[in-house]
C-alpha positions as CSV (number, residue, x, y, z in Angstrom):
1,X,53.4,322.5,305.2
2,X,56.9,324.2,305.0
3,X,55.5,327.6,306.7
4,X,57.4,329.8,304.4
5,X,58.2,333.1,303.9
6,X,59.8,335.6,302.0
7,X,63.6,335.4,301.8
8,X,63.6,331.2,302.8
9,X,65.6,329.3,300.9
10,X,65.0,326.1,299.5
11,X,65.4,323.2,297.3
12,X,63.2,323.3,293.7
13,X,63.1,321.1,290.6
14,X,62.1,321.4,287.0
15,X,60.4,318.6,285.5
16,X,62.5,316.9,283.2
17,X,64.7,319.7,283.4
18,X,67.1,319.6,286.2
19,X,67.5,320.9,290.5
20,X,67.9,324.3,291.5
21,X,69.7,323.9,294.8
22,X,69.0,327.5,296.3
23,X,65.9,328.9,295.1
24,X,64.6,331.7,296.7
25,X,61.0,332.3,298.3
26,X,59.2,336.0,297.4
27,X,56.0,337.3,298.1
28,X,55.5,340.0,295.2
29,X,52.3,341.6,296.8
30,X,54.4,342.0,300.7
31,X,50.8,340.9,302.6
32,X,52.1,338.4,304.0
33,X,52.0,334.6,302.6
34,X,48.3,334.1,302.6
35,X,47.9,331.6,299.6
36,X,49.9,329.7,296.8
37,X,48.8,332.5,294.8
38,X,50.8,334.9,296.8
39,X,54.1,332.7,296.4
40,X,56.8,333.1,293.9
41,X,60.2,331.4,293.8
42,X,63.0,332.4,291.8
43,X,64.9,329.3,290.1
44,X,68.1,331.8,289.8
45,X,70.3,331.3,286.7
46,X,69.8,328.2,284.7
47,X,73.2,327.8,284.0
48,X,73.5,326.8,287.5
49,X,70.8,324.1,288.2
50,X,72.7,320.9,288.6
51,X,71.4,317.2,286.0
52,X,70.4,314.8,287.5
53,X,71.6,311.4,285.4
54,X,68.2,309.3,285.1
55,X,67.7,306.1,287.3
56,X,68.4,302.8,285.3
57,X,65.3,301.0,287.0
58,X,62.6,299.7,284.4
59,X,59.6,298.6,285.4
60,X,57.0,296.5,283.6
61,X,54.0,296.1,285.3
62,X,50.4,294.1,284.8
63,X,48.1,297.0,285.2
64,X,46.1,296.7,288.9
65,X,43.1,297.6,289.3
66,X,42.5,301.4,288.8
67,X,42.2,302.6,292.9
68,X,45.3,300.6,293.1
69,X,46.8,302.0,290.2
70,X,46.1,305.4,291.6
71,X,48.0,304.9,295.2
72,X,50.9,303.2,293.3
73,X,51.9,306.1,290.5
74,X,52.9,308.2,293.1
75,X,55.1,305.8,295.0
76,X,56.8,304.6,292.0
77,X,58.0,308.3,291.4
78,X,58.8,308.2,294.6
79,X,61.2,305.3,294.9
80,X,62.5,306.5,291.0
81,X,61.7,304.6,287.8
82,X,63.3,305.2,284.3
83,X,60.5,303.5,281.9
84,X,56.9,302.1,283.0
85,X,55.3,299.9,280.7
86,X,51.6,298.9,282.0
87,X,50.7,295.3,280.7
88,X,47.6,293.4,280.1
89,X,47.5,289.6,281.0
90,X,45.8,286.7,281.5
91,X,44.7,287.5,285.5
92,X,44.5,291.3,284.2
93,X,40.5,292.8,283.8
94,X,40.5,294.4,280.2
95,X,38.3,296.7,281.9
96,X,40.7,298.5,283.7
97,X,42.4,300.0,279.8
98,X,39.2,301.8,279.8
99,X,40.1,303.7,283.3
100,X,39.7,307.2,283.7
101,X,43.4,307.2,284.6
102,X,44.3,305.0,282.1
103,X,42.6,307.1,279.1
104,X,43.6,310.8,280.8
105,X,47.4,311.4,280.2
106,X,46.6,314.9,282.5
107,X,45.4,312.3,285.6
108,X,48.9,310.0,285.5
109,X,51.4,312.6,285.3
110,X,49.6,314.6,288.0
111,X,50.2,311.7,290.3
112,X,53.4,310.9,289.2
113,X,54.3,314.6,289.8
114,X,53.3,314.4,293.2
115,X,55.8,311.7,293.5
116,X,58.6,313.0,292.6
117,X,58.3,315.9,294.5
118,X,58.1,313.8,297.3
119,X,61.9,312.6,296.8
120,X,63.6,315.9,296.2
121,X,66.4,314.2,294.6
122,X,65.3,314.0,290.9
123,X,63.4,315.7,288.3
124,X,62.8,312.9,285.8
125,X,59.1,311.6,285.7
126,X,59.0,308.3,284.4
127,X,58.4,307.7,280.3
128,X,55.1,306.2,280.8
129,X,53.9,303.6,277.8
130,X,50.6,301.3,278.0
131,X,50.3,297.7,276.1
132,X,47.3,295.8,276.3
133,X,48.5,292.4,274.6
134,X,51.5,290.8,276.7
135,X,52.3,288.5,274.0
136,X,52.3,291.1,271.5
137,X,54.9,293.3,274.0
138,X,56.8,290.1,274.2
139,X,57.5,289.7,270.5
140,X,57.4,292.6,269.3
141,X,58.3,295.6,271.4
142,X,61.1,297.6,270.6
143,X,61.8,297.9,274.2
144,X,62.9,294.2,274.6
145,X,64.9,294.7,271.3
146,X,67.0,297.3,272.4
147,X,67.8,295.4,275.4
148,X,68.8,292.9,273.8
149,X,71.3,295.0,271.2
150,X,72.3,297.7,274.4
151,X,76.4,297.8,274.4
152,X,76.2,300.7,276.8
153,X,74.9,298.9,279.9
154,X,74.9,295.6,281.4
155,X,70.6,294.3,281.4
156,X,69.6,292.2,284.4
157,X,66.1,291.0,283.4
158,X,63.9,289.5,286.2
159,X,60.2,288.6,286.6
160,X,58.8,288.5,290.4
161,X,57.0,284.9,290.6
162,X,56.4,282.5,293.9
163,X,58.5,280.2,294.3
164,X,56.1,277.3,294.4
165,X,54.2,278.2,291.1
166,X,53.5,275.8,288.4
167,X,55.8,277.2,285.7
168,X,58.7,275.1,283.4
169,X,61.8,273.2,284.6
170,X,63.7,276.1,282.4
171,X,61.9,278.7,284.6
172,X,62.2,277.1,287.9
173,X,66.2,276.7,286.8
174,X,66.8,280.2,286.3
175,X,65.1,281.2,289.7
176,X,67.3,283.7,291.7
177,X,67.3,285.6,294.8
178,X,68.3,289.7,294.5
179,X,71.4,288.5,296.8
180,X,72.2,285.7,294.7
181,X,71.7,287.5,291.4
182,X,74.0,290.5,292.4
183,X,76.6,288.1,293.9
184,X,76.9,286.5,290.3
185,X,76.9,290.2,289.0
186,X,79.8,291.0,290.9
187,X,81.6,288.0,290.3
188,X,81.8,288.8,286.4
189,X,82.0,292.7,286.8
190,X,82.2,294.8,284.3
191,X,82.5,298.9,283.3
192,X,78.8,299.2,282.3
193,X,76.7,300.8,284.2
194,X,73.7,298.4,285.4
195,X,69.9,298.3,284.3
196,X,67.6,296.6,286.2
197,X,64.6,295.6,284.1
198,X,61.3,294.1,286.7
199,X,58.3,292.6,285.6
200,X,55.2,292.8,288.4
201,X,52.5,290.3,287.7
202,X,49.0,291.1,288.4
203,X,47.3,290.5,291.7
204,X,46.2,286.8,290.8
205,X,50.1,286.0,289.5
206,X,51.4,285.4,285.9
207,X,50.7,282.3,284.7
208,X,52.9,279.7,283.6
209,X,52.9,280.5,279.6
210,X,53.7,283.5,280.3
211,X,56.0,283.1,283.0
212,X,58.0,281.2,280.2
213,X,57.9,283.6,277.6
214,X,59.4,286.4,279.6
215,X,62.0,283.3,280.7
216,X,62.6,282.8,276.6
217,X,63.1,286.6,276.4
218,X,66.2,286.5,279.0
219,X,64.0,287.1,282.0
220,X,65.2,285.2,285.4
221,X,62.1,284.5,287.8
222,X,63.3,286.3,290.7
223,X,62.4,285.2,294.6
224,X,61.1,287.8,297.3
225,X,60.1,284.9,299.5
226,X,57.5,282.4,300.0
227,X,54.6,284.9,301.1
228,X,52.1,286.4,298.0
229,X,52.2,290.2,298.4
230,X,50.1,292.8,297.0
231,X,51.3,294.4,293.8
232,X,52.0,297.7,295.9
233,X,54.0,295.7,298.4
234,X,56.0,293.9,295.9
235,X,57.0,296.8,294.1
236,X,58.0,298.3,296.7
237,X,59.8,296.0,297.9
238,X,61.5,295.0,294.5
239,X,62.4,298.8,293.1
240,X,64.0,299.3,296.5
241,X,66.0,296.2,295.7
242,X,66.5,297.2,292.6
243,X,68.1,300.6,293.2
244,X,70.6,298.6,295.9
């Protein structure tokens, strides 16, 4: 695609490890660029790749249904996630734990991989975890602990949820829009940096109970607008938000 050849310049990363601003294209054999096979790149001195500070975007997300799943690993690299945390639910098939792509770790990095070389910006793939029980994640997960007990940043919790739903006066009270959250945000500013922490549903939407227990866990149902969007749309839409 880039049609390169020996002595190009160019932009690499290092998973996990950091950004090599002016690598170097060479073609050990001198034929000519005929295959990937052909193509080296020199990273240069380490010392001299640049960090790249991880994105403080979480997302927990009721696991779609595995072609879904498949078409959305690579975007979420792509628009840059710290943490994914895969959820079962009510609306959620157990089937789909027992995914090829679920099961292969080899099958979800290699997507996730593809998209983050599709950004160019960052070398972090996302810490990937998978939890089956919601209620179980909601109670015990050390993930909502720390949260809770983090004196380093400032946590905005929200949970994507029409606004029309049949959920509890407390989680209709704490609705928000992204605008309206990050207007109260800078009202009370502080030095912390800021995590955003979203919760997807599944295709056929949280239900009420558990709309409440994320509510009970410092979650804010949060309002994208009256139309129901696929769970690819809506997290696009809501990580692009997020990172605003």
């Amino acid at each position: 695609i880039l049609k390169l050849s020996a002595g190009d310049r160019l932009r690499c990363g290092v998973v996990n490890e950091g950004l090599c601003e002016d690598c170097e294209v060479q073609i050990p054999n001198g034929d000519g660029l005929s295959s990937t096979d052909n193509l080296w790149i020199d990273l240069g001195n380490r010392e001299q790749w640049s960090t790249v500070e991880r994105c403080r975007v979480d997302l927990l997300l009721a696991i779609p249904r595995p072609s879904r799943l498949t078409q959305l690993l690579p975007v979420i690299a792509t628009l840059g996630v710290d943490r994914l945390v895969l959820l079962g639910a009510e609306r959620v098939e157990r089937a789909y734990f027992g995914s090829r792509l679920v099961c292969e770790d080899k099958d979800r990095r290699a997507l996730l991989s593809n998209g983050l070389m599709q950004c160019c910006v960052d070398c972090h793939l996302p810490e990937l975890l998978i939890e089956k029980s919601l209620n179980r994640f909601l109670q015990y997960s050390n993930i909502l602990a720390a949260y809770d007990t983090n004196q380093h940043e400032e946590i905005i919790r929200i949970i994507a949820h029409p606004p029309y739903s049949d959920v509890s006066f407390e989680a209709q009270s704490s609705r928000t829009s992204f605008r309206g959250l990050m207007q109260q945000v800078t009202a009370s500013p502080t030095n912390k940096p800021r995590r955003v922490v979203v919760a997807v549903g599944p295709e056929g939407g949280w239900i009420p109970s558990e709309v409440d227990a994320f509510v009970a866990r410092g979650f804010r149902t949060y309002d994208i607008g009256n139309r129901i969007l696929r769970t690819d749309t809506a997290v696009s839409v809501l990580l692009g938000q997020a990172h605003e």
